[in-house]
C-alpha positions as a Markdown table, in Angstrom:
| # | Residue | x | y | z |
|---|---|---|---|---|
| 1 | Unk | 70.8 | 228.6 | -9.9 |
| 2 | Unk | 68.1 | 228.2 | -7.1 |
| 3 | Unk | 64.5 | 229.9 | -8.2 |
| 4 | Unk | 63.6 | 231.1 | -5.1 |
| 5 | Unk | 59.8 | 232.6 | -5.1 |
| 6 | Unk | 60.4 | 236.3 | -4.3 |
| 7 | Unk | 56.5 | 237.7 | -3.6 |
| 8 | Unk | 56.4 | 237.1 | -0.2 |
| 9 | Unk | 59.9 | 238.9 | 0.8 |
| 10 | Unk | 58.7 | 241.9 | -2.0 |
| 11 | Unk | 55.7 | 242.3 | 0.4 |
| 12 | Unk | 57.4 | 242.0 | 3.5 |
| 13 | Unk | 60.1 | 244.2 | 2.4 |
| 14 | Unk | 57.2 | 247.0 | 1.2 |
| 15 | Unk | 55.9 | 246.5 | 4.7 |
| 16 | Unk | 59.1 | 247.2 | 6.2 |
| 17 | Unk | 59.1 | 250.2 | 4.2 |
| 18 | Unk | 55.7 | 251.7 | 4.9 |
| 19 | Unk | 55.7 | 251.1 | 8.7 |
| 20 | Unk | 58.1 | 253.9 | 9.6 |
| 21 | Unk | 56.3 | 255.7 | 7.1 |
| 22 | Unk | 52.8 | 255.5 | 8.5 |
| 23 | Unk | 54.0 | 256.5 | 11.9 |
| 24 | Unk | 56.1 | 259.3 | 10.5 |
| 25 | Unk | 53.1 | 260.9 | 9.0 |
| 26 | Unk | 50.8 | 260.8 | 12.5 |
| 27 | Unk | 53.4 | 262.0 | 15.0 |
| 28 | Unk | 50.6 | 261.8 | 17.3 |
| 29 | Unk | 50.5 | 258.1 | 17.2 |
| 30 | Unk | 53.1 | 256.6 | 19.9 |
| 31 | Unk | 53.6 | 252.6 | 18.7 |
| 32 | Unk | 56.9 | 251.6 | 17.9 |
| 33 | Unk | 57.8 | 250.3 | 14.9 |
| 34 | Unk | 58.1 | 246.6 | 15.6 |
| 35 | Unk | 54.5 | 246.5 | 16.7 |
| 36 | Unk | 52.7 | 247.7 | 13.6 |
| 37 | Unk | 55.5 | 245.4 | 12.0 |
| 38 | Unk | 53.7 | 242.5 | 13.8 |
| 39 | Unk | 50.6 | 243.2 | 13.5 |
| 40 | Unk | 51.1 | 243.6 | 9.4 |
| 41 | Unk | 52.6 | 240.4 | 9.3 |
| 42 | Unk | 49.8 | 238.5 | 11.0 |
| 43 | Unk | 47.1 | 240.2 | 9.0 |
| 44 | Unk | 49.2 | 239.5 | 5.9 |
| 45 | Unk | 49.7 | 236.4 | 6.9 |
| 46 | Unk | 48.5 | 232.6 | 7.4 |
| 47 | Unk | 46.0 | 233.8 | 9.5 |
| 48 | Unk | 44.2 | 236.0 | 8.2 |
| 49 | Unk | 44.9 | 237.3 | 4.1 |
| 50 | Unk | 47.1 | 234.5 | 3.4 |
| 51 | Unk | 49.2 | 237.0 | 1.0 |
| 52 | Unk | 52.4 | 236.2 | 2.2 |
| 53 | Unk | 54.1 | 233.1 | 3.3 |
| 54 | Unk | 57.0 | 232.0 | 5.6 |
| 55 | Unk | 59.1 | 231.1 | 2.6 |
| 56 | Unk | 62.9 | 230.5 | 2.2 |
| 57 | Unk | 63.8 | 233.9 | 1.4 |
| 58 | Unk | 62.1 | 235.2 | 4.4 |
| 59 | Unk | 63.2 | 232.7 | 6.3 |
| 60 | Unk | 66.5 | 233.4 | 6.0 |
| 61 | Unk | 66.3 | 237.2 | 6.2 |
| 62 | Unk | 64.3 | 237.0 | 9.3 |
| 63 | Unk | 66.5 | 234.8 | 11.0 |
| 64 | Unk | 69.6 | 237.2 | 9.9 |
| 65 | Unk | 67.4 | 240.0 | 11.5 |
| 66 | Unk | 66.5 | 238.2 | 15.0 |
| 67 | Unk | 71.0 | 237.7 | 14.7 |
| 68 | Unk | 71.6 | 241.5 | 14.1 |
| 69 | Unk | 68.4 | 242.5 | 16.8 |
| 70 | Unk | 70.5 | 240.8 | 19.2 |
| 71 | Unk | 74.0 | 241.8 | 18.1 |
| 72 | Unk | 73.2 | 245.0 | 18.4 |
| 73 | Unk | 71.6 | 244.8 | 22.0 |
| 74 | Unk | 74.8 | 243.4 | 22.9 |
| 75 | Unk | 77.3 | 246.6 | 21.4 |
| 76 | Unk | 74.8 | 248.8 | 23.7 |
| 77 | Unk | 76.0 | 247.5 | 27.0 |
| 78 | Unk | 78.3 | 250.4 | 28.2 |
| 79 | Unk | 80.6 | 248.2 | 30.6 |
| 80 | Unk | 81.8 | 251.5 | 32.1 |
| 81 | Unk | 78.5 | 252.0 | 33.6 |
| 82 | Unk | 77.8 | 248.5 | 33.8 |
| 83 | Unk | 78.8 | 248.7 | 37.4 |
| 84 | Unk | 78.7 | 249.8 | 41.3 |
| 85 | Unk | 75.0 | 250.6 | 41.7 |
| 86 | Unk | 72.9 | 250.0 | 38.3 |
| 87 | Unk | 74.6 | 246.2 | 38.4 |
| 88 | Unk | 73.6 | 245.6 | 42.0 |
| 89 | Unk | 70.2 | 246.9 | 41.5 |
| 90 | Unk | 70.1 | 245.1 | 38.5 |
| 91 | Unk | 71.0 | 241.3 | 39.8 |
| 92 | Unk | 69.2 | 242.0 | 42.9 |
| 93 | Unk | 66.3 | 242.3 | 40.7 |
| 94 | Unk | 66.8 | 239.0 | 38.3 |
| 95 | Unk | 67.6 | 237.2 | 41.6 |
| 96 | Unk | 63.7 | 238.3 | 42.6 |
| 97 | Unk | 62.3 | 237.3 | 39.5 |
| 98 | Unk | 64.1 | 233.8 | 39.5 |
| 99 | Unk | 61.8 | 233.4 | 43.0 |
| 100 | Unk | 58.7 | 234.8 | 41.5 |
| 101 | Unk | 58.8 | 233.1 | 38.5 |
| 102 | Unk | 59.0 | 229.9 | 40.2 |
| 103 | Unk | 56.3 | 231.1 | 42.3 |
| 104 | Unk | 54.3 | 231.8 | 39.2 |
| 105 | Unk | 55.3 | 228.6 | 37.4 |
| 106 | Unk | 54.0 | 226.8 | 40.6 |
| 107 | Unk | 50.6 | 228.5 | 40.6 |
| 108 | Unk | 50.0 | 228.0 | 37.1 |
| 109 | Unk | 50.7 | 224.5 | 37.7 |
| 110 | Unk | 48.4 | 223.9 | 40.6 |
| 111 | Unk | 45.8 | 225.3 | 38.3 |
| 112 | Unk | 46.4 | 222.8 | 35.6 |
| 113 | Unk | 47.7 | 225.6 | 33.6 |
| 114 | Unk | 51.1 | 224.3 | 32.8 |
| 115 | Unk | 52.6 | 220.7 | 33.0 |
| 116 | Unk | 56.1 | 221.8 | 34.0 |
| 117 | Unk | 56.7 | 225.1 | 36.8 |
| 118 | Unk | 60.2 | 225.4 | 36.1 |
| 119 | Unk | 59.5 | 226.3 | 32.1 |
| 120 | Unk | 57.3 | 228.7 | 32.3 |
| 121 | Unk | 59.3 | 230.6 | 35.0 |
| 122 | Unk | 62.4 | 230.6 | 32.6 |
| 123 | Unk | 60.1 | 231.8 | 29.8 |
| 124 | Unk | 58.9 | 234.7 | 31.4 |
| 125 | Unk | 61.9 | 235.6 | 32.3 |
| 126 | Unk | 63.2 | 237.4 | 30.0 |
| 127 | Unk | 63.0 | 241.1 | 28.2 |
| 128 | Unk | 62.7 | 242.0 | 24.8 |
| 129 | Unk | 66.2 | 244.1 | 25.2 |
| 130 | Unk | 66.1 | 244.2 | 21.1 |
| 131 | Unk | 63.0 | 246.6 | 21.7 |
| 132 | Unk | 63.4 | 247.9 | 25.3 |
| 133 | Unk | 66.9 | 249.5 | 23.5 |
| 134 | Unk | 65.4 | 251.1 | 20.9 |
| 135 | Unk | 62.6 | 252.5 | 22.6 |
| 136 | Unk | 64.9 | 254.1 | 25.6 |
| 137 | Unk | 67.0 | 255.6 | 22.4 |
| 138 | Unk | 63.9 | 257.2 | 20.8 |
| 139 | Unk | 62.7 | 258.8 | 24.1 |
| 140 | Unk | 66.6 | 260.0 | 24.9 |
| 141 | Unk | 67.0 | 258.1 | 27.7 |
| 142 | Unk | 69.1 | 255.1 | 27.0 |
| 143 | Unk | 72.5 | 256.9 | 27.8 |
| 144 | Unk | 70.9 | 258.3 | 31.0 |
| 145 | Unk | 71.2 | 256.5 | 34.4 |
| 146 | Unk | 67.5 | 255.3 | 34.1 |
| 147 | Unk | 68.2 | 253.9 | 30.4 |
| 148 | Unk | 71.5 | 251.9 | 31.8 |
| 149 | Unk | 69.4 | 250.3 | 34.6 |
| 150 | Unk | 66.4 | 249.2 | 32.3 |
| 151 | Unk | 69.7 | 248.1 | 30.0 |
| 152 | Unk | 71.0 | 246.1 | 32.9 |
| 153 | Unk | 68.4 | 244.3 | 34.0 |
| 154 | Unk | 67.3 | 243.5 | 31.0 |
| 155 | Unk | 71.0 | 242.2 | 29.7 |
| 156 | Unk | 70.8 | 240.5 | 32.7 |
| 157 | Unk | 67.4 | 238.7 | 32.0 |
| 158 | Unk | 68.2 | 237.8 | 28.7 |
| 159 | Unk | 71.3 | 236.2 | 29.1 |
| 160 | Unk | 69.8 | 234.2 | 32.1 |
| 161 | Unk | 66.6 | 233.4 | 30.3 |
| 162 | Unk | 68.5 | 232.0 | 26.9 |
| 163 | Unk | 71.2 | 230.4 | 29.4 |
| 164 | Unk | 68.8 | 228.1 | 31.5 |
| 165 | Unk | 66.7 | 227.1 | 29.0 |
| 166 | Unk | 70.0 | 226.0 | 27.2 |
| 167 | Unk | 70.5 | 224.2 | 30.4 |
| 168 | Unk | 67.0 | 222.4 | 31.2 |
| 169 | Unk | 64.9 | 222.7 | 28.2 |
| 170 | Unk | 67.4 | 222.7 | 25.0 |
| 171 | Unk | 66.1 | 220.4 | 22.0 |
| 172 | Unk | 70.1 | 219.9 | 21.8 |
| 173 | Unk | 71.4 | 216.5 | 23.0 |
| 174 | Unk | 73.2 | 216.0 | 26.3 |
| 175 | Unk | 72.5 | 216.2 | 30.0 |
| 176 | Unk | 72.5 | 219.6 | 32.0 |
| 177 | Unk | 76.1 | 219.2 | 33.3 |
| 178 | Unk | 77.2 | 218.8 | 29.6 |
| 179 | Unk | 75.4 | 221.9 | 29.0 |
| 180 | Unk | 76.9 | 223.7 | 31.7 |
| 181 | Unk | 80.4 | 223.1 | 30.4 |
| 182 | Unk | 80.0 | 223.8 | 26.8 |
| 183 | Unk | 78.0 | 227.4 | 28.0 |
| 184 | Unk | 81.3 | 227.6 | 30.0 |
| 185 | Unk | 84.0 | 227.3 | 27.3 |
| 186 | Unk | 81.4 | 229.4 | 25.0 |
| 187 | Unk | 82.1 | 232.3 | 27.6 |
| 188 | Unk | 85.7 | 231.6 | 27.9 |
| 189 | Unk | 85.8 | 231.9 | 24.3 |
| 190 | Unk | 84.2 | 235.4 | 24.3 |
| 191 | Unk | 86.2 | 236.6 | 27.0 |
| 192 | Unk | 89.6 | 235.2 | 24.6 |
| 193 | Unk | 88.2 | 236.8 | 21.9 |
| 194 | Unk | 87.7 | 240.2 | 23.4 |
| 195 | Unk | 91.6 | 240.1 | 25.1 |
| 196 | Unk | 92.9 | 239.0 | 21.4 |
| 197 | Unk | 91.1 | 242.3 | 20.2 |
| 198 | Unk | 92.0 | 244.6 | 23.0 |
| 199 | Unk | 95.6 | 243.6 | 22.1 |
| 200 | Unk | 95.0 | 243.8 | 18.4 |
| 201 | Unk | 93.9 | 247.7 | 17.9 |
| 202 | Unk | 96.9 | 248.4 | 19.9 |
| 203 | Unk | 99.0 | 247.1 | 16.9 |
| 204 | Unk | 100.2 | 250.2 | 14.5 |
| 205 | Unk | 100.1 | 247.9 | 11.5 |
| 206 | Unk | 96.1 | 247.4 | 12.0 |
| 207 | Unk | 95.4 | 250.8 | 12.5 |
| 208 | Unk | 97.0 | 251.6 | 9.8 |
| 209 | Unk | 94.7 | 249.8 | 7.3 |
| 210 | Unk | 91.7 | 250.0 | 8.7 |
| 211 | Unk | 92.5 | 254.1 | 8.4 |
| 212 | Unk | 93.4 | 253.4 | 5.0 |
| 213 | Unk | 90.2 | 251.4 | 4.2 |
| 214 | Unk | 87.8 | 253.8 | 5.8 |
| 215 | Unk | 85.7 | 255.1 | 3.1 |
| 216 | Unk | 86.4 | 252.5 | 0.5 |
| 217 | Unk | 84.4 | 249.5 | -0.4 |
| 218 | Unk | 86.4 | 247.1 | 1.9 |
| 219 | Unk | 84.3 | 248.5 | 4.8 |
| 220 | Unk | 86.8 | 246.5 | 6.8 |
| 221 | Unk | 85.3 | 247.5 | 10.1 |
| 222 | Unk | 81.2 | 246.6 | 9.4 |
| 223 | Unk | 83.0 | 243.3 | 7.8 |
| 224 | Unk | 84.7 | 242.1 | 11.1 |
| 225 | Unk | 81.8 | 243.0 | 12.9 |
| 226 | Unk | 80.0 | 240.7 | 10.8 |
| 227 | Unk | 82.6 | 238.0 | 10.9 |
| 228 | Unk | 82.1 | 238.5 | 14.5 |
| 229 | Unk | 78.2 | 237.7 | 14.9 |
| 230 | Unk | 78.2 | 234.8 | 12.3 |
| 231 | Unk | 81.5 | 233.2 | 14.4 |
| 232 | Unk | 79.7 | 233.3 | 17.1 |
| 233 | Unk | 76.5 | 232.4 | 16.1 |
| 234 | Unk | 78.5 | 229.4 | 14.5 |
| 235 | Unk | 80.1 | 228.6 | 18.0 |
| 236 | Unk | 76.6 | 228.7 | 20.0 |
| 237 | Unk | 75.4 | 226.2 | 17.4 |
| 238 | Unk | 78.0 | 223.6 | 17.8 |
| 239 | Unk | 78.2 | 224.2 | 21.6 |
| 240 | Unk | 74.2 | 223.1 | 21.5 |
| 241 | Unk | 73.4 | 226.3 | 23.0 |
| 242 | Unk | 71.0 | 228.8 | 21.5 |
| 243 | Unk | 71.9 | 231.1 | 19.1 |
| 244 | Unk | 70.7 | 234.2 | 20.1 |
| 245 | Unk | 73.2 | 233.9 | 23.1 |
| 246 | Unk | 75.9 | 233.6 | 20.4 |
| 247 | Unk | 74.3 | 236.5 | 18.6 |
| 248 | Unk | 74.3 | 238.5 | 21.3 |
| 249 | Unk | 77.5 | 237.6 | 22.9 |
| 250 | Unk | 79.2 | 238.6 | 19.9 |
| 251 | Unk | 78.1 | 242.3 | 20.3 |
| 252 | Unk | 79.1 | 242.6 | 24.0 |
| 253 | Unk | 82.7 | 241.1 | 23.0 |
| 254 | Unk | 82.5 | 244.0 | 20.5 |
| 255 | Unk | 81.5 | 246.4 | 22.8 |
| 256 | Unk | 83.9 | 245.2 | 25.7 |
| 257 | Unk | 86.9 | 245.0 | 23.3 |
| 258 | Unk | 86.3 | 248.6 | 22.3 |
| 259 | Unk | 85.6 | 250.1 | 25.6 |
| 260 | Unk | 88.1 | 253.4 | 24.9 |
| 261 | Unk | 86.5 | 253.7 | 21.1 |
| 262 | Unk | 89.4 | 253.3 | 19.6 |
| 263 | Unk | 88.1 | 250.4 | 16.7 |
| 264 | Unk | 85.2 | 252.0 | 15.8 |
| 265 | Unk | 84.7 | 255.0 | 13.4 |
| 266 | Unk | 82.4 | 257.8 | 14.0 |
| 267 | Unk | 79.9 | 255.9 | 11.0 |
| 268 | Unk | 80.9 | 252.5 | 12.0 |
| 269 | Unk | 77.6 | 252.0 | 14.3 |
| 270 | Unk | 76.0 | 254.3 | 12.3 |
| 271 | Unk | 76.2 | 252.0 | 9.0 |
| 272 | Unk | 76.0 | 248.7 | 11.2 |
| 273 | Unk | 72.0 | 250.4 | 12.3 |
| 274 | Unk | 71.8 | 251.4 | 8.7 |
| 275 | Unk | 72.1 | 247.1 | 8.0 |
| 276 | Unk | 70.4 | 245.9 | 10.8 |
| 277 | Unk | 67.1 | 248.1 | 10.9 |
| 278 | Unk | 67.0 | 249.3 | 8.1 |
| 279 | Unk | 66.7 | 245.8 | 6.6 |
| 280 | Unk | 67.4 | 242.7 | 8.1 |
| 281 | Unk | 65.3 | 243.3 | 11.7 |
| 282 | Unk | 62.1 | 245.0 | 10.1 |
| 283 | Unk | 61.9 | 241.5 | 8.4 |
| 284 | Unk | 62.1 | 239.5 | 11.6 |
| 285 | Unk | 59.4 | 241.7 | 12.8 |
| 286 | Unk | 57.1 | 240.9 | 10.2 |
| 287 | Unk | 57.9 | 237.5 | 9.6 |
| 288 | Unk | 57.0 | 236.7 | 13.4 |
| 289 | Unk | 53.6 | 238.3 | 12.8 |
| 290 | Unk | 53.4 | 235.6 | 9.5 |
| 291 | Unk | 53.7 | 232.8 | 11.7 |
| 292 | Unk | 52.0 | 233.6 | 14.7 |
| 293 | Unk | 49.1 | 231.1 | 14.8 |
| 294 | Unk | 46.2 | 232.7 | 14.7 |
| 295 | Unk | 43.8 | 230.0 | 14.0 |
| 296 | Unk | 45.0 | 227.4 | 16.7 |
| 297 | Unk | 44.8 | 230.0 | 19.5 |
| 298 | Unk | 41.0 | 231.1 | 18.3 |
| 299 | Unk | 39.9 | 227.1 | 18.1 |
| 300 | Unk | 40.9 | 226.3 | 21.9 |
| 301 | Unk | 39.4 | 228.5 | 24.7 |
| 302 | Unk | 41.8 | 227.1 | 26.9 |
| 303 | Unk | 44.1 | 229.2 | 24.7 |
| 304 | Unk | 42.6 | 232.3 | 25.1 |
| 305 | Unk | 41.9 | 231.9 | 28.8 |
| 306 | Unk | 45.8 | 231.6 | 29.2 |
| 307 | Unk | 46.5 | 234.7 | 27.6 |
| 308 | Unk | 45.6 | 236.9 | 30.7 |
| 309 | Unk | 47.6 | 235.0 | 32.8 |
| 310 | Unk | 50.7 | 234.8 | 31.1 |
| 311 | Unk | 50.3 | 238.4 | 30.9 |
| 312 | Unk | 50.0 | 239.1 | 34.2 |
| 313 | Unk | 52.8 | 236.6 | 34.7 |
| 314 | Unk | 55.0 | 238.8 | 32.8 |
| 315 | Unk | 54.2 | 242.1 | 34.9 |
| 316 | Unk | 54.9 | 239.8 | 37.9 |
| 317 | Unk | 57.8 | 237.9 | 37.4 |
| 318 | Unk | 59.3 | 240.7 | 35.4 |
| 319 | Unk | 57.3 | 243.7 | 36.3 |
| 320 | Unk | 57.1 | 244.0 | 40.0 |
| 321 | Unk | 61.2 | 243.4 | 40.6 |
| 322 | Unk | 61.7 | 246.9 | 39.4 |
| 323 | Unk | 60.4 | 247.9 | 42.6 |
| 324 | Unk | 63.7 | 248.3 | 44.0 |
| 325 | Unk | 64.5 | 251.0 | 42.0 |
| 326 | Unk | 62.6 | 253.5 | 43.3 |
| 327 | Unk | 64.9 | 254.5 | 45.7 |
| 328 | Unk | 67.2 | 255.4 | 42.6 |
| 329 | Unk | 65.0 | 256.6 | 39.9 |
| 330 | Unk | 61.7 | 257.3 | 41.6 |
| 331 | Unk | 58.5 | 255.6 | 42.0 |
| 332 | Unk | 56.7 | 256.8 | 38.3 |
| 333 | Unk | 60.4 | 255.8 | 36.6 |
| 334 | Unk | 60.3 | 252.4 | 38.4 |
| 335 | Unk | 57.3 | 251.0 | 37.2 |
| 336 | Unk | 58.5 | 252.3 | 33.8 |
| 337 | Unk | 60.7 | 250.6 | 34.1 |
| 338 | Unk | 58.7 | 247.1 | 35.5 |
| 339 | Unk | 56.7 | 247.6 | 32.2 |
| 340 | Unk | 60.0 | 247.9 | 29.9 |
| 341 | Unk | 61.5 | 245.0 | 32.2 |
| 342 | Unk | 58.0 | 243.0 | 30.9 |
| 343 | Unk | 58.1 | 243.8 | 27.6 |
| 344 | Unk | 59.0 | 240.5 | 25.7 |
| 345 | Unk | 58.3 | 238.7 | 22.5 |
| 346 | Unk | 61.6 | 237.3 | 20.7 |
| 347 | Unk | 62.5 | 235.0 | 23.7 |
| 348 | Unk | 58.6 | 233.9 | 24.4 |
| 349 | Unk | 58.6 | 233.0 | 20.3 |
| 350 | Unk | 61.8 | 230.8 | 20.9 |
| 351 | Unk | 60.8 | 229.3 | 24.5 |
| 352 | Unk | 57.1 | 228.3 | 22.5 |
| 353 | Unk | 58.4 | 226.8 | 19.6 |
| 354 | Unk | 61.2 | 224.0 | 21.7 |
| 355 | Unk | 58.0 | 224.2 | 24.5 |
| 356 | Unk | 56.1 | 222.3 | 22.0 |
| 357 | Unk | 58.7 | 220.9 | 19.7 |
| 358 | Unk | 59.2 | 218.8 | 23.7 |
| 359 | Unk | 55.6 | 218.3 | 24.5 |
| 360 | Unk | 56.1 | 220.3 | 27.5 |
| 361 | Unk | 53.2 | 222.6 | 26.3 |
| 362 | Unk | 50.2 | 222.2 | 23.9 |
| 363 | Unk | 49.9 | 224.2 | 20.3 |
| 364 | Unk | 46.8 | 226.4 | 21.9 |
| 365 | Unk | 49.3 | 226.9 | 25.4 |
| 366 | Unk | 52.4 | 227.9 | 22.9 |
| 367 | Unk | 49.8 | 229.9 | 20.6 |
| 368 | Unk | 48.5 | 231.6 | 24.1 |
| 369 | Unk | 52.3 | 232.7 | 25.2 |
| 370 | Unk | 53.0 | 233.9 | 22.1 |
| 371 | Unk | 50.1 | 236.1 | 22.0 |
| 372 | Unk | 51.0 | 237.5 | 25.5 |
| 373 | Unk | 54.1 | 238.5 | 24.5 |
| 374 | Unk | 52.7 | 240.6 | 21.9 |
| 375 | Unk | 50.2 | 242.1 | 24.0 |
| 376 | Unk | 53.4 | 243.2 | 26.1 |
| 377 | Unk | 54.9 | 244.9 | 23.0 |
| 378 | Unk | 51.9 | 246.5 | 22.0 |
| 379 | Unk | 50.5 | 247.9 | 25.6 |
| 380 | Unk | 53.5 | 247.8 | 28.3 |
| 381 | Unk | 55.9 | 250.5 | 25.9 |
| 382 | Unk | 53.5 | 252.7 | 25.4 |
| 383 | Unk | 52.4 | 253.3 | 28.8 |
| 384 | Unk | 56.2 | 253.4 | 29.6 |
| 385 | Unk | 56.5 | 256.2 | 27.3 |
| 386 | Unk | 53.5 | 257.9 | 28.9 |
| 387 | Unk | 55.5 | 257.6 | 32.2 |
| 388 | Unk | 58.5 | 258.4 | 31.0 |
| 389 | Unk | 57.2 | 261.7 | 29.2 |
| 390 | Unk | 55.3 | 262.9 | 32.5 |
| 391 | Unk | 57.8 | 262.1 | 34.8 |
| 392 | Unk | 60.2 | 265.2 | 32.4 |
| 393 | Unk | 57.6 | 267.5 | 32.3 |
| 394 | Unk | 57.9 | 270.3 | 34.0 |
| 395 | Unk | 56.0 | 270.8 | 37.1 |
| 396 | Unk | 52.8 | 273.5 | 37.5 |
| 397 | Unk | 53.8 | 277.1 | 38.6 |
| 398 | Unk | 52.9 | 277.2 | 42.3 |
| 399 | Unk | 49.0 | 278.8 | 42.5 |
């Protein structure tokens, strides 16, 4: 058997641990958990301690919690609201920051900034939904007509970030029209798989045993849900496509397969949460702060001068579409939602890494987006929340 070193993942698992803790014992302080997660992991890190490494073990949590992040981002669409206004508002404002991002990617580029406009408008466009989720469910809002807008657009941004750089900017082989068509059949797949199931639960026999499983070590239901990511997952990798997109995928097949409730238990989401952030995402978390590089983005001031910008490209090409919600949610709830839209980190750590593994941008430039990104998860939530909190207070008696 394999002797695979096991400090590192001790330490990021006692990180994992006393993260929640910490913030549980000063109420006071508002950061969500993925940030001091982060920011532990880079300290920890290569950077800076050197007491942990980005070993195998680690590794291959991590990248089993950036799988369930997603998954689970996708079983929170609620189709059923997923429609008539929220939708519209909600494309209306990806179309805008398609044009803005360009516009950004442009300007950047005139400014010798970037070597290619088109990447860095797919890059920042984006939103961490695998935080924006949690964050909306902590404040109460995710199941209120301002939390399934936010949800939306940011569905909407994810899937169209991960889908075009799949199409112009995949370190997969084959031209964009190839790309096109196995993206395509991936979705036909989903949309197969989801019918299968609809027709499935219907069956008496499968009812039967998943009732008579329930409670036993089978788990049968947590299982298939499983079965369900890693397939996909599986799929996305031999379709050349990312595989968050898989990842994610497979949760809204879940969730659109199971749009009455009837497959899922009252637990069933309860103990899928119970896998995902209770173990496998707190690592992903951490393990991004172990190998954010520190070092190259402190040795190149061209680094550092980028990191401004890219953040204020976020809170343009992501930020400002949210605009058109005002006439819906209110002007203090729309630029909540412009800085939840902005939030993103996951998606900037993929575009980076096949940015540079392509040349299209330099170590210091990937580095410099990276650390953006994490300046949106530290600052743009919190000042959400601050937003979101005033805008339920209750107003001052009249003097």
């Amino acid at each position: 058997m394999t002797d695979f070193p096991l400090t590192s993942l001790l330490v990021v698992i006692a990180v994992a641990f006393a993260a929640p803790f910490l913030l549980a014992l000063v109420p006071r302080v508002r950061l969500p958990e993925p940030v001091l997660e982060i920011l532990a992991g880079i300290v920890l890190g290569p950077s800076l301690l050197n007491v942990v490494q980005f070993d195998t073990p680690v590794a291959v949590l991590s990248f089993l919690g950036l799988s369930f992040l997603l998954f689970l981002a996708g079983m929170e669409i609620s189709f059923d609201k997923l429609r008539g206004r929220p939708l519209e508002l909600a494309a209306a404002s990806f179309a805008l920051s398609i044009g803005l991002g360009l516009a950004v990617g442009l300007g950047f580029h005139a400014m010798g900034l970037v070597r290619v406009p088109l990447y860095i408008a797919v890059a920042l466009l984006a939103t961490s939904l695998g935080l924006v989720v949690p964050i909306l469910a902590d404040s109460g809002e995710a199941g209120s007509p301002f939390g399934q807008l936010v949800i939306a657009a940011a569905s909407l941004a994810d899937f169209g970030a991960v889908v075009l750089l799949s199409l112009f900017f995949s370190s997969q082989a084959g031209d964009v029209t190839t790309r096109l068509l196995l993206l395509g059949a991936l979705a036909i797949t989903g949309v197969v798989v989801a019918v299968t199931m609809i027709r499935a639960e219907r069956l008496t026999i499968v009812s039967r045993v998943f009732a008579r499983t329930h409670g036993t070590t089978a788990e049968l239901r947590v299982r298939g849900a499983v079965l369900l990511l890693v397939a996909f997952a599986a799929l996305a990798r031999s379709f050349g496509v990312e595989l968050i997109l898989g990842a994610f995928l497979a949760g809204a097949v879940l969730s659109l397969a199971d749009r009455d409730g009837l497959m899922r238990h009252p637990e069933f989401e309860l103990k899928l949460r119970a896998v995902g952030y209770g173990l496998l995402i707190p690592v992903f978390f951490v393990g991004t702060g172990i190998q954010f590089d520190l070092n190259s983005l402190l040795a190149s001031a061209d680094g550092l001068l980028r990191i401004p910008l890219f953040v204020a490209g976020l809170l343009v090409v992501r930020g400002l579409p949210a605009v058109l919600y005002a006439g819906t949610v209110g002007p203090r709830r729309s630029l909540a939602a412009g800085l939840l839209q902005a939030t993103s980190l996951p998606f900037l750590v993929t575009a980076a890494t096949i940015g540079a593994r392509l040349g299209i941008i330099s170590q210091a430039a990937s580095a410099g987006l990276v650390a953006a990104g994490l300046v949106s998860v530290i600052v743009f939530p919190l000042l959400a929340l601050t937003l979101l909190r005033s805008s339920t207070s209750p107003a001052p008696a009249p003097g």
